[in-house]
N, C-alpha and C positions, 0 to 999 in steps of 0.2 A: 789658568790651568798650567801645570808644568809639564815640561816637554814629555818625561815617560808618560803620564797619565794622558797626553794627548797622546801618544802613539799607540796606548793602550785601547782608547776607543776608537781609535782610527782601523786597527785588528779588526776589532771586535765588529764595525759595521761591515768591511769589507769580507767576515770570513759567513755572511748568512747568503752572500750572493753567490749562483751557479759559476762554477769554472769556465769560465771563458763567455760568460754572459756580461754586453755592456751596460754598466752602470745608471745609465741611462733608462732602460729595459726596467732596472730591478726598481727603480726611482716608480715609473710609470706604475707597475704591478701592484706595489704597495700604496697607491691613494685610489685601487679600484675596488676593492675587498666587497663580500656583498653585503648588501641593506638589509636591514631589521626586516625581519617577516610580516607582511601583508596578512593579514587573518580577511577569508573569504566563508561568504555564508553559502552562497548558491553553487550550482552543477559546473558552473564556468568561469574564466576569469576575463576580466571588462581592463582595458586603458582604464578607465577611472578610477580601478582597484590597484593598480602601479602605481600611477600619477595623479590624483585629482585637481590638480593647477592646472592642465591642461584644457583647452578650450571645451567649451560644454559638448558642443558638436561632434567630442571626438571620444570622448570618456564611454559610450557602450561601443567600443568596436570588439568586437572578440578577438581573444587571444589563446586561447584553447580551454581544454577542459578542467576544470580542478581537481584538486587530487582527491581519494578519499578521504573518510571524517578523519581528522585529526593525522593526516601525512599531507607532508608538503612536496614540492617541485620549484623548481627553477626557471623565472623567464628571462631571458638575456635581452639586453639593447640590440644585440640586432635585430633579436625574435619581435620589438616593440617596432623599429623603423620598418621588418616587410610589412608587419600587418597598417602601419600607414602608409605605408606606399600603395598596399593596394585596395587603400580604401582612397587615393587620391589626394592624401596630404602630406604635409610634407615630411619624409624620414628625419629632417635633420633636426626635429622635434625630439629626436629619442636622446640626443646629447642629455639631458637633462635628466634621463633617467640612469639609475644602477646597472652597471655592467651584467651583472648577475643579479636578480632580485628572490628572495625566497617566495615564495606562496605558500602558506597552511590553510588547511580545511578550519572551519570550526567544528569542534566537536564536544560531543556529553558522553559520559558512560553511564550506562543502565548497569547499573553493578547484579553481581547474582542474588543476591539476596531480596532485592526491588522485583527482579523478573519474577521470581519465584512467587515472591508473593499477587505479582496480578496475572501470574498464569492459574495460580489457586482461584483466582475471584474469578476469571473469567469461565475456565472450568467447571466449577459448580454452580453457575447457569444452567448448564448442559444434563450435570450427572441428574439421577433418581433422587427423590427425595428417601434420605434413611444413609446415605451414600458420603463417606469423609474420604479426606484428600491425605494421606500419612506421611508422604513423602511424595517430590519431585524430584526425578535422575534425570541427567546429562544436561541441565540448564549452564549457562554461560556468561559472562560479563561481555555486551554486546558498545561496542562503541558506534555513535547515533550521529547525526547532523542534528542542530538543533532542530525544535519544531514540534508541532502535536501530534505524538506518538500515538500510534494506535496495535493493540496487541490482538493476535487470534488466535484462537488452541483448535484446533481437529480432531477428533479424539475416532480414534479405532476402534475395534468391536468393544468394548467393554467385558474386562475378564479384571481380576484383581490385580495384575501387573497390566496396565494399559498403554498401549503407545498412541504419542499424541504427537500433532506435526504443530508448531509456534511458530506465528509469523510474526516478527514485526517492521511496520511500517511508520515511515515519516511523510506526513502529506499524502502523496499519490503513489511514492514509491516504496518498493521492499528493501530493507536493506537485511534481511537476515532471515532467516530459517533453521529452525534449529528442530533435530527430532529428540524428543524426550520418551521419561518412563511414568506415568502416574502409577503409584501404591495405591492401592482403595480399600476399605475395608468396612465394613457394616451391609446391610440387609435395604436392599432395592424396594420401594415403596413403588410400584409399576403401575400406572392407567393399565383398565382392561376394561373388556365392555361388561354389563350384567349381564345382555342376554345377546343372546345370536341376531345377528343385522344382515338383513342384505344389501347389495350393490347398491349404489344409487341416494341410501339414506344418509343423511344429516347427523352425525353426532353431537349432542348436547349433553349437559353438567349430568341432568340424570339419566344417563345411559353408560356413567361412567363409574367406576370405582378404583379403591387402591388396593396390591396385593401385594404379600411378600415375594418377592423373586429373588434367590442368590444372584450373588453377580455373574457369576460364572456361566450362568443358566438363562444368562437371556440372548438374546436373538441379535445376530447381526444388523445395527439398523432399527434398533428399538427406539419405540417411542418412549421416552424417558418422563415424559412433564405433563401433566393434566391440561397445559396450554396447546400442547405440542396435537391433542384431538379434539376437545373441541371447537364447532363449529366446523370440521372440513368432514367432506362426504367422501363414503367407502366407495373404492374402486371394484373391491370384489366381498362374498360373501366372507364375514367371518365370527369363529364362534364366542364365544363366551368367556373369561376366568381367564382368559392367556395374555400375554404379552404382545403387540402390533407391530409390526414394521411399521416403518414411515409409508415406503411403497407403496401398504395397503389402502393411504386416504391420499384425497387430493383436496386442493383447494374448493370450495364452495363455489360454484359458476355465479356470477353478478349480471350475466345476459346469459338466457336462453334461445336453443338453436327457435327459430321463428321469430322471435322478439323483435321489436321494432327499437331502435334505438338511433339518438342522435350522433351525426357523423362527424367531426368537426376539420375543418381545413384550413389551416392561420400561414399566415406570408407574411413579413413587415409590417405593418398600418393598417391587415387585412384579415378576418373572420369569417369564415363562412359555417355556415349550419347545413345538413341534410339529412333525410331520414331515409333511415336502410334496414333493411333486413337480416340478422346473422344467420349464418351458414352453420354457425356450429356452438357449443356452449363456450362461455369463457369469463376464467376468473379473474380478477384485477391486476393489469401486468400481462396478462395472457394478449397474443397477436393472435388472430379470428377471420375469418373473412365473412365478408359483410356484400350483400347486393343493392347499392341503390332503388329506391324504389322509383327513380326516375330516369333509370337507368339500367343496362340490361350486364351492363360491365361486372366484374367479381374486383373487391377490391379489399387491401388488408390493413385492418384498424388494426390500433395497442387498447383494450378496454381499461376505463378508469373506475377509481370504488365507488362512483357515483352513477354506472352504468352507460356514462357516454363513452366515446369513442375518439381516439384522433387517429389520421391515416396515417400510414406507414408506407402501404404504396399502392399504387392503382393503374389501372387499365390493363387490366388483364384478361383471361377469357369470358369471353358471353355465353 
């Protein structure tokens, strides 16, 4: 190399470093730059998701929480030597890691056009039969954690502009909520009963029929689906030709108040059976109390569809 051309890079390295910063400094800086990004699947970030050369023993220690889907964060060597320090090993373990390490979420995006289409599917579960879906407003391109997504629509009183609350969820959590507009348009095909029922009775296929009902014109809380009454019994008297609330039926009781029914008691290794008396009706899923019959105590089962019982809790009044 000749002498200008060496003085020329000799400039040129010396003019990136800070005025009055020693060389030495700028030497060190430039071999610590940070490390390729970590991709994380879970809520948190593990030692083993920095380093996994590191001893087995050591790779789930926490180091905080991950970012959300698809944004990253930063963990530094120090941030890696306190969390082994106070788990007892040795800091000078983190030598060996990046100065600065990125961390990213993993993530999916639900584009709007996917949402849309399984808020429509899920939706018209819901609606009347006769009842189309024209348009979805205010949906959005949601970015996800990987994982099995599961979608819910709410839907509000039903009128031809309907608002509807979207949940979606990953696993056990929510990551979004979005409120929308459903368009509707066409002619409500509505369960109604044939004839006037009282309190107390069982509805069945033939006590039922379909009627036309504008959408506009139905009742907050309507029964929308042929499913949605049979088989549950009216809570109060109602007439004929109209449209139902939900409110108005309940589940069908699986024990009745006097019925003797088995109690069941499970611990580790251990079953026990007893036979009690309920206190009150209840349908499957329903909490009841229940009296031993060898027993003077009140005690509170969950009833199952096969009319047994497991406690819930016990020793209460006599």
């Amino acid at each position: 190399m000749t002498t200008p051309t060496l003085a020329a890079a000799l400039f040129l390295s010396l003019s990136f470093v800070p005025t009055g910063a020693p060389l030495a400094l700028a030497a060190t800086t430039a071999t610590t730059t940070t490390a390729r990004a970590v991709v994380v699947d879970g809520d948190r970030i593990t030692l083993g998701d920095i380093s996994p050369t590191l001893p087995r023993d050591l790779l789930a220690i926490d180091l905080g929480p991950a970012p959300s889907p698809g944004a990253r964060v930063q963990v530094t060597r120090a941030a890696v030597a306190d969390a082994l320090r106070r788990h007892g090993a040795d800091p000078s373990l983190a030598t060996g890691v990046a100065v600065r390490q990125d961390v990213r979420r993993a993530a999916e995006t639900l584009e709007r056009e996917d949402l849309d289409a399984e808020v429509r599917a899920t939706a018209m579960t819901e609606l009347p039969l006769g009842v189309d879906i024209d348009a979805v407003l205010g949906l959005r391109a949601v970015t996800l954690p990987p994982g099995d997504r599961q979608i819910s629509v709410t839907l509000g009183r039903l009128r031809r502009s309907t608002r509807a609350t979207v949940e979606i969820s990953v696993g056990d959590r929510r990551w979004a909520s979005i409120s929308a507009t459903l368009q509707l348009s066409g002619v409500a095909r509505t369960p109604v009963l044939r004839k006037t029922m009282a309190p107390g009775a069982t509805i069945d296929e033939g006590h039922v029929a379909l009627r036309d009902v504008e959408i506009d014109d139905l009742p907050e809380g309507a029964i929308t689906r042929t499913d949605q009454l049979v088989g549950r019994r009216l809570k109060t008297r109602q007439g004929s030709n109209a449209p139902l609330r939900a409110t108005a039926t309940e589940a069908t009781p699986v024990v009745t108040r006097g019925a003797v029914l088995n109690v069941i008691v499970t611990r580790p290794g251990l079953r026990i059976t007893r036979q009690a008396i309920a206190q009150q009706d209840g349908a499957a899923g329903d909490n009841i109390r229940v009296k031993p019959i060898d027993d003077t105590r009140v005690m509170v089962v969950r009833v199952t569809e096969d009319g047994e019982a497991h406690v819930v809790s016990s020793g209460g009044a006599k």
